[in-house]
C-alpha positions in Angstrom: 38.1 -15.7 -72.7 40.7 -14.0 -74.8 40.0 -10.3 -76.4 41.6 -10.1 -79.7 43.6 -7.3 -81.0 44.5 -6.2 -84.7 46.8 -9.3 -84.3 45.7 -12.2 -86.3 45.8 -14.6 -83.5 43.6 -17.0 -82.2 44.4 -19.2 -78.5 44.0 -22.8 -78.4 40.2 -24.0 -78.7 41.3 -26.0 -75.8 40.8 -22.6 -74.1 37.1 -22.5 -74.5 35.3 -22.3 -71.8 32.3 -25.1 -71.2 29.7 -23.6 -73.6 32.7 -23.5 -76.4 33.0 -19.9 -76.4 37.1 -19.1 -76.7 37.4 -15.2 -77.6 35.9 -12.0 -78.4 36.3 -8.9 -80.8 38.5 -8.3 -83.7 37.3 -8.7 -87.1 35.6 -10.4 -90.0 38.0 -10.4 -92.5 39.1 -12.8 -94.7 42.9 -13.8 -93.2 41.1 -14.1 -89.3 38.1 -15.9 -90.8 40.2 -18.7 -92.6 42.8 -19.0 -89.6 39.7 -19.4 -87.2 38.4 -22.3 -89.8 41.6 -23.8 -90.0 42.0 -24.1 -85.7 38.3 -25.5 -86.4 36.9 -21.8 -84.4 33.8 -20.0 -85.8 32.2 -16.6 -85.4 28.7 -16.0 -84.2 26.9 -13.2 -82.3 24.1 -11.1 -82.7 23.8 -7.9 -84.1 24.9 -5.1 -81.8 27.3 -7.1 -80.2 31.1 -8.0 -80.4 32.1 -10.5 -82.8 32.1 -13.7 -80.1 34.3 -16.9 -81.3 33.2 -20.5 -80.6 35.0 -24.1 -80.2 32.6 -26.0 -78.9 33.2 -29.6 -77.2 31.3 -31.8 -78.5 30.9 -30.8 -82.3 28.5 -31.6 -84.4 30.1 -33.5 -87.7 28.5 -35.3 -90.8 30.6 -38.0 -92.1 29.3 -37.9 -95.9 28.8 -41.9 -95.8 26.7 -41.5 -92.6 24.3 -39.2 -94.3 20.5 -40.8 -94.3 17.3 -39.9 -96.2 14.3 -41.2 -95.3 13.0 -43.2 -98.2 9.4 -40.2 -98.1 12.1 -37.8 -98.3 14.1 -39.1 -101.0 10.9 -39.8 -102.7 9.9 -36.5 -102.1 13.1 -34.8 -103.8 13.0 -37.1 -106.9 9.6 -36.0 -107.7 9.8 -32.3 -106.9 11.4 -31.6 -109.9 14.5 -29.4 -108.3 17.4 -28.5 -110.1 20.7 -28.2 -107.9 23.1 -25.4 -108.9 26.1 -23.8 -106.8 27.9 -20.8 -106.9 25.6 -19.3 -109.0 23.7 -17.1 -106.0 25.5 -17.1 -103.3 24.3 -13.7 -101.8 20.4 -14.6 -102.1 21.0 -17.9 -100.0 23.0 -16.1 -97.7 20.2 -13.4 -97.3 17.2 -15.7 -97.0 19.5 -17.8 -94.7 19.4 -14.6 -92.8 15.6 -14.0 -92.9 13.7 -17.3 -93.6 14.4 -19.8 -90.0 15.3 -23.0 -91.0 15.3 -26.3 -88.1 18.4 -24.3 -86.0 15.8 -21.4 -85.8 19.0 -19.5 -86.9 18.3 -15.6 -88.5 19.4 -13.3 -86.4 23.1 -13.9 -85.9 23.4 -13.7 -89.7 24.4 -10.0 -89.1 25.1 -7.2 -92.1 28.7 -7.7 -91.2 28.8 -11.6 -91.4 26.9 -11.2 -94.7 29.8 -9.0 -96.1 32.4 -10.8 -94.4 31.0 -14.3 -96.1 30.3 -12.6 -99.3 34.2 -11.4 -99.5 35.7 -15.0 -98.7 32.9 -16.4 -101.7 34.5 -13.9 -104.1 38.2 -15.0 -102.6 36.6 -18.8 -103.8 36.6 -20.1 -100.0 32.6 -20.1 -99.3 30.1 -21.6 -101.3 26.3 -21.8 -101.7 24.2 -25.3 -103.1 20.9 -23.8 -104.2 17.5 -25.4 -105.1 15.7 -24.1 -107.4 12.4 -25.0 -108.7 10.9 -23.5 -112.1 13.1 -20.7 -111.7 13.0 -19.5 -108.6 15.3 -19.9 -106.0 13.3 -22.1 -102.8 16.1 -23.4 -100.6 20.0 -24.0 -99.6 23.2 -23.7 -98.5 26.2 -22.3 -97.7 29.3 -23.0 -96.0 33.6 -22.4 -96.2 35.3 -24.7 -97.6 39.4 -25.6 -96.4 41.0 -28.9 -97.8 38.8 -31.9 -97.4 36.4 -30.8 -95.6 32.8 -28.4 -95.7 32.3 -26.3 -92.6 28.4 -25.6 -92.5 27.2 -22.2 -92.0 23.4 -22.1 -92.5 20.2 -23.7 -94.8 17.2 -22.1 -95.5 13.5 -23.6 -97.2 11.2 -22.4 -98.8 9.1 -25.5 -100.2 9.2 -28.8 -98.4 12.4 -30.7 -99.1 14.4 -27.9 -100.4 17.3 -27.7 -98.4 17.7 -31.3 -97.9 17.8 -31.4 -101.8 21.1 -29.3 -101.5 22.5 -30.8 -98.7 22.0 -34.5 -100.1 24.0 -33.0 -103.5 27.0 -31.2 -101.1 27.0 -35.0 -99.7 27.3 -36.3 -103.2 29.9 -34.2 -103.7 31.9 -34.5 -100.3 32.1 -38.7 -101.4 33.3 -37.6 -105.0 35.7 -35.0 -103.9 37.1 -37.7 -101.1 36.0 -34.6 -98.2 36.4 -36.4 -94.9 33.4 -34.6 -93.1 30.8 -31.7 -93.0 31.1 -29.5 -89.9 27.8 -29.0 -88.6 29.1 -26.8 -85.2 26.2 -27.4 -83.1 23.8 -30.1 -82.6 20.4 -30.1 -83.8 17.7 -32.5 -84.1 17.1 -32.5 -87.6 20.5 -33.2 -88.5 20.9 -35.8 -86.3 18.0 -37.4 -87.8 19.9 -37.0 -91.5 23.4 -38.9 -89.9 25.3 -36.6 -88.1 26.6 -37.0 -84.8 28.4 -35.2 -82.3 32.3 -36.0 -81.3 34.8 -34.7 -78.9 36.6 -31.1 -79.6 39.7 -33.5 -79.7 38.8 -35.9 -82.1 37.2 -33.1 -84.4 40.6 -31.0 -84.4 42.6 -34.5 -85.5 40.4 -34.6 -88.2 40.3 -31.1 -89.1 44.6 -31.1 -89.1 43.7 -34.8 -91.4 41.5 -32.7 -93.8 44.1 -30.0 -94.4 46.9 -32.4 -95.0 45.7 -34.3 -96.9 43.3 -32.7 -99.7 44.0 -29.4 -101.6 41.7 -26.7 -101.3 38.9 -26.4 -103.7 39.8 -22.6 -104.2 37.1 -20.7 -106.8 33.5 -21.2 -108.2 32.3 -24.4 -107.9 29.3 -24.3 -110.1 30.6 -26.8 -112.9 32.3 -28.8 -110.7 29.2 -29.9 -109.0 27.2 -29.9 -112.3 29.7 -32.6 -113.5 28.7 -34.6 -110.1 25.1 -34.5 -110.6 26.2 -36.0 -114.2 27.8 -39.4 -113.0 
């Protein structure tokens, strides 16, 4: 395991060791965070402790035509009544991300640091929130980084049954309109599994990832119309 320096400078994921994790330290800023991205590495630690970077082997992926609703679910969502919007609070769903567990049991590794840190690269048009919102008020989401052709995952959060699979079901919408090749899910989990995702080797995930980058430009800046104008077709 490799301690960083000032140096923007990642090793090989292939360095990891058997529980993914490749280095430790440096920073959160936005030229480390996009060239860990881009070498398919991501940050996570608790609060208190140095910033730890992970390549795990397998990853978790979501190929956008793999993605599955049950038919309750989808019923569900249709009659809620939610309205999908992105971009338009990114810091709220990063914050109830942080306090509200959703089915990773994630909080506490959303620290004040990776909340600033994310927040920067959202102003920099890099991360992105999808938000459900129901009479108002803001009950689930999303948010993630997005390089090229591809989503990297971050966290979801829910407030009201269905919620974030609402807004994950529109990034999915999206990914097939925009032509992404995958969502990065990092990790496995049971209840994505059960939506389509499955896990691949650190190999085949880095092909993809170099693929992605090629082959798509980045979707730099708000992406609040752009989704709108999915939702429309």
């Amino acid at each position: 395991m490799l301690r960083l320096t000032n140096k923007i400078f990642f090793p090989l994921p292939d360095f990891a060791d058997d529980e993914g994790l490749l280095a430790v330290g440096g920073d959160l800023s936005p030229s480390r965070l996009l060239c860990a991205y881009r070498m398919g590495i991501f940050p996570w630690y608790e609060e208190g402790y140095p910033i730890l970077w992970w390549s795990p082997d397998p990853r978790a992926v979501l190929f956008p035509q793999d993605f599955h609703l049950s038919k309750r679910s989808a019923r569900r969502i249709r009659k809620a009544g939610f309205e999908i919007r992105a971009d338009t609070a990114f810091e709220q769903v990063i914050r109830r991300c942080a306090t509200i567990r959703g089915p990773r049991r994630e909080g506490t590794w959303i620290t004040s640091e990776m909340l600033q840190a994310y927040c920067r690269l959202h102003e920099l048009g890099y991360a992105h929130s999808f938000e459900t919102w129901l009479e108002g008020r803001l009950v689930g989401g999303l948010y993630g980084v997005s390089l090229g052709a591809c989503f990297f995952g971050e966290s979801m959060f829910s407030e009201v049954s269905e919620a974030s699979r609402a807004a994950l079901a529109r990034l999915v919408d999206c990914a097939k309109s925009w032509q992404f090749l995958f969502i990065d899910c990092q990790l496995r989990n049971d209840h994505l599994m059960r939506l389509g995702a499955r896990e691949i080797s650190r190999r085949s995930f880095l092909k993809l990832l170099e693929e992605a980058l090629r082959v798509h430009p980045t979707r730099q800046g708000r992406w609040t119309e752009a989704v709108a104008a999915v939702s429309d077709e």
